[in-house]
C-alpha positions in Angstrom: 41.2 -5.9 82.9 44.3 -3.6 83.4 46.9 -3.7 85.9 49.8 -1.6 86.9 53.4 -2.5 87.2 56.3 -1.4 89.5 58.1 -0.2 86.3 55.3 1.8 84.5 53.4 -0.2 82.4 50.3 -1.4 81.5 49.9 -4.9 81.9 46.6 -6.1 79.8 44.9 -9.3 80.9 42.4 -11.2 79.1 40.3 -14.3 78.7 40.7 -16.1 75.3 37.4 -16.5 73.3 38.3 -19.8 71.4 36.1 -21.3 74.6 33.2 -20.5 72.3 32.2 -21.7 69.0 31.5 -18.3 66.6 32.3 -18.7 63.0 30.0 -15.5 61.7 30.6 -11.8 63.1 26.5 -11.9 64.5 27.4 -14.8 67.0 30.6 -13.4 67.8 28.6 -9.9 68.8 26.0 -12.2 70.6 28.3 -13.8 72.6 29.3 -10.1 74.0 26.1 -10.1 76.2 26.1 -14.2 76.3 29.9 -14.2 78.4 32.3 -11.2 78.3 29.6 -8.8 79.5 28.3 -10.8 82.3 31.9 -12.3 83.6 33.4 -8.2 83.8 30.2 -7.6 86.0 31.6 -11.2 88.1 34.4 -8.8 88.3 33.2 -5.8 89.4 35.5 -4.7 86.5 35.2 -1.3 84.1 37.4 -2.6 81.5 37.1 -6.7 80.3 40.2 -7.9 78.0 39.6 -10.0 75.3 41.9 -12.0 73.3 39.8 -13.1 70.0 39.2 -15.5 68.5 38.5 -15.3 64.6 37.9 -18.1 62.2 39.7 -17.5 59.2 36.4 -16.8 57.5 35.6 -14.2 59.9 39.5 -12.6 59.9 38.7 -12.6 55.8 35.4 -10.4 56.1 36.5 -7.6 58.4 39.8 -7.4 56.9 38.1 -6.7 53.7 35.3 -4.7 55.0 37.3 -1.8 57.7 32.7 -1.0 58.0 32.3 -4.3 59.7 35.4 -4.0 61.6 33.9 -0.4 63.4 30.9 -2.4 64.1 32.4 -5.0 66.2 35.2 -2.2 67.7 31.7 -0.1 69.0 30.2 -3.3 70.2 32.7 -4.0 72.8 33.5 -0.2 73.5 29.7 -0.3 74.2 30.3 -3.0 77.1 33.2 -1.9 78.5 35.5 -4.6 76.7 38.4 -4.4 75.1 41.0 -6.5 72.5 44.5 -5.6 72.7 45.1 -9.7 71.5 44.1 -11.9 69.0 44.1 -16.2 69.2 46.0 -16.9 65.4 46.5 -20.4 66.5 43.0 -22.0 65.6 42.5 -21.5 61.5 38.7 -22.2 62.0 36.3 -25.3 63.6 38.2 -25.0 67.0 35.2 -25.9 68.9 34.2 -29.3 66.5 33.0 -32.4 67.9 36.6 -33.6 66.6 39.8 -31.2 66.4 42.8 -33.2 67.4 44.9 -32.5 65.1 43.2 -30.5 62.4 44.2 -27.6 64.9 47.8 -27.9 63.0 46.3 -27.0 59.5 46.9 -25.0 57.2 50.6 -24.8 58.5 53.4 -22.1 57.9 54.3 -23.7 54.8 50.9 -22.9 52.9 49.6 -19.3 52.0 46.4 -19.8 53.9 48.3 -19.6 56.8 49.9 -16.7 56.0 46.7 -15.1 54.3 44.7 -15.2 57.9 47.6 -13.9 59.8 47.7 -11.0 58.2 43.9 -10.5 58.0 43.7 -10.7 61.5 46.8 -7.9 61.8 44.7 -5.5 59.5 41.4 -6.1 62.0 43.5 -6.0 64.8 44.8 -2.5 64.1 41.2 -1.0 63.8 40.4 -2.8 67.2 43.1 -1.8 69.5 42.2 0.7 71.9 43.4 4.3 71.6 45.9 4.2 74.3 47.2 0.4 74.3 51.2 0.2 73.6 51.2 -2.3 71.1 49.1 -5.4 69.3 50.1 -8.8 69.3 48.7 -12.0 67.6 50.0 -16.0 68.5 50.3 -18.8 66.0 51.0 -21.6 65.4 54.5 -22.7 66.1 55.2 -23.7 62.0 53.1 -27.1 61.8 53.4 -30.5 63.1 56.2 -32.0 63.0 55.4 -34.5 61.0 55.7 -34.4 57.7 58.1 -31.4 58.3 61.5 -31.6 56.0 63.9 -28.5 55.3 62.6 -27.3 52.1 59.0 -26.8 54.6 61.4 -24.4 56.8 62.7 -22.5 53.9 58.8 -22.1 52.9 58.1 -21.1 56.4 61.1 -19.1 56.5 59.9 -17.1 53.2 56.3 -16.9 54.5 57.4 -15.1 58.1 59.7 -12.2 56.2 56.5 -11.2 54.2 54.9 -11.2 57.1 57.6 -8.8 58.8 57.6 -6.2 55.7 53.5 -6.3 56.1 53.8 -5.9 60.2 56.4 -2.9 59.5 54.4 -1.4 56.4 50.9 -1.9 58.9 53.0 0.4 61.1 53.9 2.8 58.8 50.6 2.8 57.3 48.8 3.4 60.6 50.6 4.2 62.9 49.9 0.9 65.2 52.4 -1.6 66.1 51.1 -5.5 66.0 53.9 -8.4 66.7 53.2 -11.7 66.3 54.2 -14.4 68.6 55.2 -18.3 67.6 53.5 -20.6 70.9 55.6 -23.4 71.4 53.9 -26.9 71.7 54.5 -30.1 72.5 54.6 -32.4 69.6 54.7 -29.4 67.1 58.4 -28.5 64.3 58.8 -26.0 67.5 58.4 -27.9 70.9 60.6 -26.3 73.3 61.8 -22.9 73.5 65.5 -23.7 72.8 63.9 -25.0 69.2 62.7 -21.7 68.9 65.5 -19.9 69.1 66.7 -21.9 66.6 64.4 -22.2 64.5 64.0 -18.3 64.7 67.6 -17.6 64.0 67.8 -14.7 61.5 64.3 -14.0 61.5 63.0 -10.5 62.0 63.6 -9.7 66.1 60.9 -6.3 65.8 58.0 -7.7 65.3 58.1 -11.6 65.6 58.8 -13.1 68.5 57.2 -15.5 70.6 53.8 -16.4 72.7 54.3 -18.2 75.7 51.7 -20.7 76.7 52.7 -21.6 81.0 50.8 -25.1 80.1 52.9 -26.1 77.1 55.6 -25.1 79.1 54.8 -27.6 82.1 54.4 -30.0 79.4 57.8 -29.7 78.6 58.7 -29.8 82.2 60.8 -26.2 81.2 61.6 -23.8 83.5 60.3 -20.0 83.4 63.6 -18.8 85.1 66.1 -20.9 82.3 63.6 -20.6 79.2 62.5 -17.0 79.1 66.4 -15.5 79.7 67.4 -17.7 76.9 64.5 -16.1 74.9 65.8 -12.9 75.9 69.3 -13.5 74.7 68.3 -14.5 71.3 66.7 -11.3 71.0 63.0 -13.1 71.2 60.4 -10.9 73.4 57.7 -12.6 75.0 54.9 -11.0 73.0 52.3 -12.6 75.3 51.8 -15.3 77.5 49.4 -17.6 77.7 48.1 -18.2 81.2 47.1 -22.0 81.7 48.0 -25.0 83.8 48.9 -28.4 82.8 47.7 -32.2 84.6 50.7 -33.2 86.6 50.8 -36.8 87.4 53.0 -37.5 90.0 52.1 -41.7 90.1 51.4 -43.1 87.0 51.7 -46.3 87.9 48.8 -46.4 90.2 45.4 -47.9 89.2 43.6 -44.9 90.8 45.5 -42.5 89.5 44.8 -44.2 85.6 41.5 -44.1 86.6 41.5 -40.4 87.3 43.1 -40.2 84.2 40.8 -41.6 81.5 38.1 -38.7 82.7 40.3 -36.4 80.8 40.7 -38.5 77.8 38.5 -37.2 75.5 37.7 -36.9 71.7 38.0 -33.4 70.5 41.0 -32.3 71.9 45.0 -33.3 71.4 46.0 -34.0 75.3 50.4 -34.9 74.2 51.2 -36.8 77.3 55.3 -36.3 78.6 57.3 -38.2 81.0 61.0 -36.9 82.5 63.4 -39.1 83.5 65.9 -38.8 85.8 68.4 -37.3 83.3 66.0 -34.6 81.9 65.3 -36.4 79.1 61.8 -36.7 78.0 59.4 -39.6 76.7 56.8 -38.7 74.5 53.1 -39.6 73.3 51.0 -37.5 71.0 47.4 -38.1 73.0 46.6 -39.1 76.7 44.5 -42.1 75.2 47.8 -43.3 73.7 49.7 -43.2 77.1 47.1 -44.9 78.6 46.8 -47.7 76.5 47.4 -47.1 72.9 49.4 -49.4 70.4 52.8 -48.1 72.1 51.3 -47.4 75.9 54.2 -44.7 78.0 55.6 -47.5 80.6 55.0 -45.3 83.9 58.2 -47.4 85.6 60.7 -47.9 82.9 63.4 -49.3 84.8 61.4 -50.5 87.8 61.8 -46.1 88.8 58.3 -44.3 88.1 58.8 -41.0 86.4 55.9 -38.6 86.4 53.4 -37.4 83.6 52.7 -33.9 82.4 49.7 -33.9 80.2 48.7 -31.3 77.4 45.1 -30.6 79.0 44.6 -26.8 80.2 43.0 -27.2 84.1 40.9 -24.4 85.1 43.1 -22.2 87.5 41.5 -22.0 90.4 39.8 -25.7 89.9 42.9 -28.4 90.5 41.3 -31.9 89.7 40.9 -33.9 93.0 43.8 -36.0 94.1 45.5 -38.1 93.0 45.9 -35.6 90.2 47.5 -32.5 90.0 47.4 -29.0 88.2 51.1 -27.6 87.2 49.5 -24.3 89.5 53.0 -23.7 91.7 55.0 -23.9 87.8 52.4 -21.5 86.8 53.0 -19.0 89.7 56.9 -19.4 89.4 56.3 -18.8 85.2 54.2 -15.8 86.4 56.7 -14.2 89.0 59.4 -14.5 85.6 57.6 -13.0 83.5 56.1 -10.0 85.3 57.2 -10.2 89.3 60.2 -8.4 88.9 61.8 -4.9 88.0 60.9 -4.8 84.6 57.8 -7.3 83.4 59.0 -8.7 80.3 55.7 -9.1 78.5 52.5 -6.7 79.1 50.0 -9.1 77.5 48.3 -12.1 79.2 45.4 -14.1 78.6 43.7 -16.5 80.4 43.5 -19.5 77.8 41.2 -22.6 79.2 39.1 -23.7 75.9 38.7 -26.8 78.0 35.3 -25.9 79.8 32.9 -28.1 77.6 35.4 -31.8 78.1 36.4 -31.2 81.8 34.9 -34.2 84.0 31.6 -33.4 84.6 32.0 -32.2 88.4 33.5 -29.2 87.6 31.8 -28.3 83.7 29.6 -25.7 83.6 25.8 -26.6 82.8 25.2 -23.3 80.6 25.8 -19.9 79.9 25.8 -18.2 83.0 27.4 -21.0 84.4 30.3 -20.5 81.9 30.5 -16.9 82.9 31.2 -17.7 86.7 33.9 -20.1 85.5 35.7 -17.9 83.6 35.2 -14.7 85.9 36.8 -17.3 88.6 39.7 -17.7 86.5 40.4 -13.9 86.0 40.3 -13.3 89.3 42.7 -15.8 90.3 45.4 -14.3 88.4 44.5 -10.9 89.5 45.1 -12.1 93.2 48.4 -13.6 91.9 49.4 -10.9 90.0 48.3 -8.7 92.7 50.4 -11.1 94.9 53.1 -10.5 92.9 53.6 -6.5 93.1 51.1 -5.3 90.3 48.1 -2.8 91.3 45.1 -2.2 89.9 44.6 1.7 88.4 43.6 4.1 91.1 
């Protein structure tokens, strides 16, 4: 889907395809007629985004096979789709019965990392349409934090400028320009946005900036207006955002509301819980099952004053959970109006990113495919009312 900004460009939007579990290129096809095809017919759309997901596996074979790589580019010209993004974050097994925090591995210190990422920038190039701008991957933002000493940044360091000299030769060699884009998350050696900017520092400004995920944000309880101007002044473009909304949890305290809670605390999935206080500082637990009632529980009233939750769980857009919780949806809109409701939009890549479908509460999950197809052409066409909202216009 492709919309029009005030200033000229092209703004690409895109659900992510880590939703579904494909680790061969014949299910990743399949699920072309499965999902994408049927949700841009939801849409009453000619052209479906993608941003792709590729187990490392996967990257490995189309990288080294450019035959393979023209397959998959004519199956999604043939359906009216299109892949102007790809998911780096997830090295392979995203949609396991147990991820947690296997998701963090292999980090930025070890060549398999680096290995896939630029696997996916060769298949990338062959995929991008004809007339889109630019490319741009998202990883992982280094590794988690623990173990995560200083001769692990010089590593990472080391690995990210061979990555820049293969981004700038890709260029050269074809004529395509790919950037690739660090996501911030909570818990991870890059958490907050001021850590990337400093953990950036020095590091190639061209091609290596950063992807923005609007739920880790929330998490963070950061705000679009202070976060992506400080980005800006480090020299870090927003290289895509990530469009998802948080759990807010406004009363912690209450029995209901814990109640409410433990429906979203769920095996596969990392859900880092954060509470603010009143001096912006921020406690922290690494899963929602922890806050709840791990060894070291998150007192919701430290001080007899209750501080509210932000949990790492991304809420279907245009499904809030039921009171008494909360989606971060008006943080999302405000992130939204940043990034591309003014004069100039500061990124022109978005992507819908709710890999959450299959451990929602059971209300709201979709019973099978087609199902799964409404859902996520539900999603897409919130944010094309909000971006529509917010100034862009769909091609005449």
């Amino acid at each position: 889907m492709r919309l029009l900004h005030a200033d000229g460009q092209t703004v690409h939007v895109a659900y992510c395809t880590n939703v579904h579990p494909g680790e061969d290129l014949d299910t990743i096809i399949g699920q072309l007629d499965r999902f994408a095809l049927p949700v841009r017919r939801h849409l009453g759309s000619d052209v479906l985004g993608l941003g792709l997901w590729l187990s490392a596996p996967v990257a490995r074979g189309l990288a080294g096979d450019p035959r393979q790589t023209d397959r998959l580019r004519a199956a999604l010209d043939g359906r009216g789709l299109e892949v102007v993004t790809l998911n780096g974050f997830p090295y392979r097994g995203f949609q396991d019965d147990v991820v947690k925090h296997r998701v963090y591995h292999p980090d930025w210190t070890e060549p398999a990392r680096l290995a896939y990422t630029t696997d996916l920038t060769e298949v990338l190039a062959r995929l991008l349409p004809d007339d889109a701008a630019r490319g741009s991957i998202s990883t992982l933002p280094l590794g988690w934090r623990h173990p995560w000493f200083g001769d692990r940044q010089v590593l990472a360091a080391e690995q990210f400028d061979r990555l820049a000299d293969h981004l700038h030769a890709l260029r050269e060699r074809t004529g395509r320009e790919i950037r690739v884009g660090l996501e911030p998350e909570p818990g991870c050696v890059i958490e907050t946005t001021t850590e990337l900017v400093d953990r950036m520092a020095g590091w190639d400004e061209d091609v290596l900036g950063v992807c923005l995920d609007l739920c880790h944000l929330a998490v963070g309880f950061e705000d679009a207006a202070v976060a992506v101007p400080r980005l800006s002044a480090a020299g870090r473009r927003v290289v895509k955002a990530q469009v998802s909304a948080a759990l807010h949890v406004e009363h912690p305290g209450d029995p209901a509301t814990r109640a409410a809670l433990a429906a979203f605390d769920e095996d596969r999935f990392l859900h880092q819980t954060r509470a603010r206080g009143d001096a912006g500082q921020l406690r922290a637990r690494d899963d929602l099952g922890d806050a709840l009632g791990g060894t070291r529980p998150l007192d919701p009233c430290p001080g007899g004053v209750e501080q509210p939750w932000r949990v790492h769980f991304h809420v279907p857009l245009d499904h809030a959970p039921e009171p008494p919780l909360a989606a971060t949806t008006a943080d999302l809109r405000h992130s939204l109006d940043v990034l591309v409701g003014g004069d100039t939009a500061l990124t022109d890549h978005l992507e819908v990113e709710t890999y959450t479908w299959t451990v929602v509460p059971q209300a709201v999950r979709p019973t099978d495919d087609a199902a799964l197809a409404v859902s996520i052409a539900g999603e897409l066409a919130w944010l094309r009312d909000t971006l529509i909202d917010l100034g862009l216009k769909e091609p005449a």
